[in-house]
C-alpha positions as CSV (number, residue, x, y, z in Angstrom):
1,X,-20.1,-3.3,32.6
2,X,-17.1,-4.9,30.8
3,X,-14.1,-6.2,32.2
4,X,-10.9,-5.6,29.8
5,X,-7.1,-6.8,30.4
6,X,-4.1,-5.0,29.4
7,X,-0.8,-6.1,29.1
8,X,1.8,-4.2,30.2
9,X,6.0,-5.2,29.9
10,X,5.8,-5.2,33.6
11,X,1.8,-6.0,34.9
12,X,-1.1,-7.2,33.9
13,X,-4.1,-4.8,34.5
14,X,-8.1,-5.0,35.2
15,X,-10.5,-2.3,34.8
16,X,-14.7,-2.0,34.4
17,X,-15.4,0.2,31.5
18,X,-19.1,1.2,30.8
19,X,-20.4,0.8,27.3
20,X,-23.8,2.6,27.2
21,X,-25.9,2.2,24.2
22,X,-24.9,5.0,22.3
23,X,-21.3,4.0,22.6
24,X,-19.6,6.1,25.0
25,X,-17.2,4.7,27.4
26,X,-16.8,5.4,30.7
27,X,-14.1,4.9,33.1
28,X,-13.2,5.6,36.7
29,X,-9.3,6.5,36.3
30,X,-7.0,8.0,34.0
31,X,-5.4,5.1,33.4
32,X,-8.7,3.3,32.4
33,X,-9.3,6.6,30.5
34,X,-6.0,5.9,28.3
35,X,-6.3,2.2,27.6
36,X,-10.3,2.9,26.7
37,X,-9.2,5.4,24.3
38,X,-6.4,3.2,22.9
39,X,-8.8,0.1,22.3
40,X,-11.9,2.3,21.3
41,X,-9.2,3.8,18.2
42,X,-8.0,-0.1,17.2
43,X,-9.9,-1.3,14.6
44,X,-9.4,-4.4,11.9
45,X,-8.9,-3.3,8.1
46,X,-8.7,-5.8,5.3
47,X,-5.2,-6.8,4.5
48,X,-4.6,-4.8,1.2
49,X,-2.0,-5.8,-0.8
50,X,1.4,-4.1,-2.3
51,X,2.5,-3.3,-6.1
52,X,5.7,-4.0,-7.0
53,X,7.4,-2.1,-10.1
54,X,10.1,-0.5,-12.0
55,X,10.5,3.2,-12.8
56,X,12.6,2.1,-15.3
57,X,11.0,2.5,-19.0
58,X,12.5,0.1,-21.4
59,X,10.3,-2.4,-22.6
60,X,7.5,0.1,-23.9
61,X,9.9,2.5,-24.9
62,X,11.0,1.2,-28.3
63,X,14.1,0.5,-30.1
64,X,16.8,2.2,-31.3
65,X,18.5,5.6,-30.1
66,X,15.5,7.5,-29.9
67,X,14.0,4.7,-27.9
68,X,16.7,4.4,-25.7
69,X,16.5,8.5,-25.4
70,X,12.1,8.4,-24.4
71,X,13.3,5.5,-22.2
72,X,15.7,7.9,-20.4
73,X,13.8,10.6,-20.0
74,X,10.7,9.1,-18.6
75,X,12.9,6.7,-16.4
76,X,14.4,10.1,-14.8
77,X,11.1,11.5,-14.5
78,X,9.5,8.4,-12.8
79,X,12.2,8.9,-10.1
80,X,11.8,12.1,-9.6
81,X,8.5,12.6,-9.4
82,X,7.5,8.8,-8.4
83,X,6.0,9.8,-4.9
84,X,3.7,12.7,-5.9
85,X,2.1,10.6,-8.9
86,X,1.3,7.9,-6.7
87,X,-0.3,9.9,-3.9
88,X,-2.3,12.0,-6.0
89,X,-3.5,9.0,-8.1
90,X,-4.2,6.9,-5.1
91,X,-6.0,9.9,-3.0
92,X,-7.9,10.2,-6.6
93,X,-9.2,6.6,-6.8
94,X,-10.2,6.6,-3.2
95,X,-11.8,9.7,-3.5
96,X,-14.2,8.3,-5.8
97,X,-14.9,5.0,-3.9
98,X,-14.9,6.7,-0.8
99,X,-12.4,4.7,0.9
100,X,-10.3,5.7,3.6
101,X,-6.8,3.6,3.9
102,X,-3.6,4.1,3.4
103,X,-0.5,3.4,1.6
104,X,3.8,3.6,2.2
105,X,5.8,3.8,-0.8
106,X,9.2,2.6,-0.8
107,X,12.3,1.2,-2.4
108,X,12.5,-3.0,-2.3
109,X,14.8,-4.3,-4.8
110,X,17.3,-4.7,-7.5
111,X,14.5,-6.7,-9.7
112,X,15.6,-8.8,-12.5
113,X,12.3,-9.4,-14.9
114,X,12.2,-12.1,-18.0
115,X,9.6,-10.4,-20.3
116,X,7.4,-12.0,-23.2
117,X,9.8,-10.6,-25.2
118,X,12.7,-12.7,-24.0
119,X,14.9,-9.9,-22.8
120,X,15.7,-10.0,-19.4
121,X,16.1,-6.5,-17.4
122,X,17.6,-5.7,-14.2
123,X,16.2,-2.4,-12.6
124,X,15.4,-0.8,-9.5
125,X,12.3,-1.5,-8.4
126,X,9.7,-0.3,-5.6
127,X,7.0,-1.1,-4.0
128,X,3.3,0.8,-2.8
129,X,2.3,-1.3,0.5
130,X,-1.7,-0.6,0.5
131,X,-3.6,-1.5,3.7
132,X,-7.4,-1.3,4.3
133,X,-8.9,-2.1,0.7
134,X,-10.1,-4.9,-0.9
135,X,-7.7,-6.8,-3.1
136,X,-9.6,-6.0,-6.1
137,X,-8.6,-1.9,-5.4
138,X,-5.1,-3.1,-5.4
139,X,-5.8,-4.6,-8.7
140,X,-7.2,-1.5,-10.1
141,X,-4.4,0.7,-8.3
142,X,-2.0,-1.3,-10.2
143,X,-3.4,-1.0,-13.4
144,X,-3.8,2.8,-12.6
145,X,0.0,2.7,-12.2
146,X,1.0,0.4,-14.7
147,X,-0.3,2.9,-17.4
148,X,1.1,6.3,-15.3
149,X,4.6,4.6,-15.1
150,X,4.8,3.2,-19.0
151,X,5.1,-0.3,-18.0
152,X,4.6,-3.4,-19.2
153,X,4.3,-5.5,-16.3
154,X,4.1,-5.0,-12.4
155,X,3.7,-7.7,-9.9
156,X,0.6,-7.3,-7.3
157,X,0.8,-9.2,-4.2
158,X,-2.5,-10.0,-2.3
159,X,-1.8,-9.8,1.7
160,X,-4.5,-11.8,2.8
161,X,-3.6,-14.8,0.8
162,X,0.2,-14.1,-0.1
163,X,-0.5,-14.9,-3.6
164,X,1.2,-12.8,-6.3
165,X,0.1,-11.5,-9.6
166,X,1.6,-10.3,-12.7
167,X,-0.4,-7.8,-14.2
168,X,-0.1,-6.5,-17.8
């Protein structure tokens, strides 16, 4: 027999849940039913971490007209298809390391970024938030997507340390 507390915005609850050894839970009330169910679901995943890019091509792209014109035409199809390349390769990877997590995509900034190069580029840049993976997935997601996107750099940011990382 276990005792459990709930908080509620208005009360604070008690209730006895039994655990047997095959772990079912067992309740007395719907209530208890609810909150067992709720608690049973919760689980810790590791903290992940989040890759920050450009869909921009520019600095792989090459000089000159013509590559200014490959840097325009993959930048437009980076945006346009950003979403679908990143879920498939993502569902991919895990796939094959049987991992189950998951991942928001989403738009963070008007980056600025200095490159080896010395040329300084402004672009839009977004960001794939991945939860439940080891940081070194995040690594290996970034790299995945550094070579999909045609870029030279993106910036990895580990959650469980807040350290960042620019990957090339």
């Amino acid at each position: 027999m276990a005792s459990c507390s709930w908080r509620n915005a208005m009360e604070t609850m008690r209730f006895a849940l039994l655990l047997t050894p095959t772990g079912e839970i067992f309740e007395t009330t719907w209530r208890e039913a609810t909150i067992a169910r709720r608690v049973a679901k919760m689980e810790a995943l590791l903290p992940g971490g989040q890759i920050v890019m450009s869909t921009d091509v520019n600095a792989t792209a090459g000089p000159g007209l013509v590559g200014w014109a490959k840097g325009f035409m993959k930048t437009f199809m980076n945006r346009v298809t950003r979403s679908g390349r990143i879920d498939k390769e993502l569902a991919r990877m895990m796939d094959k390391g049987g991992i189950d997590a998951g991942w928001s995509i989403g738009n963070l900034y008007r980056g600025r970024y200095h490159s080896p190069s010395g040329q300084v580029f402004n672009e839009k840049s977004f960001t794939v938030d991945i939860r439940g993976v080891p940081f070194k997935f995040v690594e290996q997601a970034g790299e995945a997507l550094l070579k999909k996107f045609d870029q030279e750099t993106v910036l990895l940011v580990d959650h469980s340390d807040n350290k960042a990382w620019l990957l090339s």
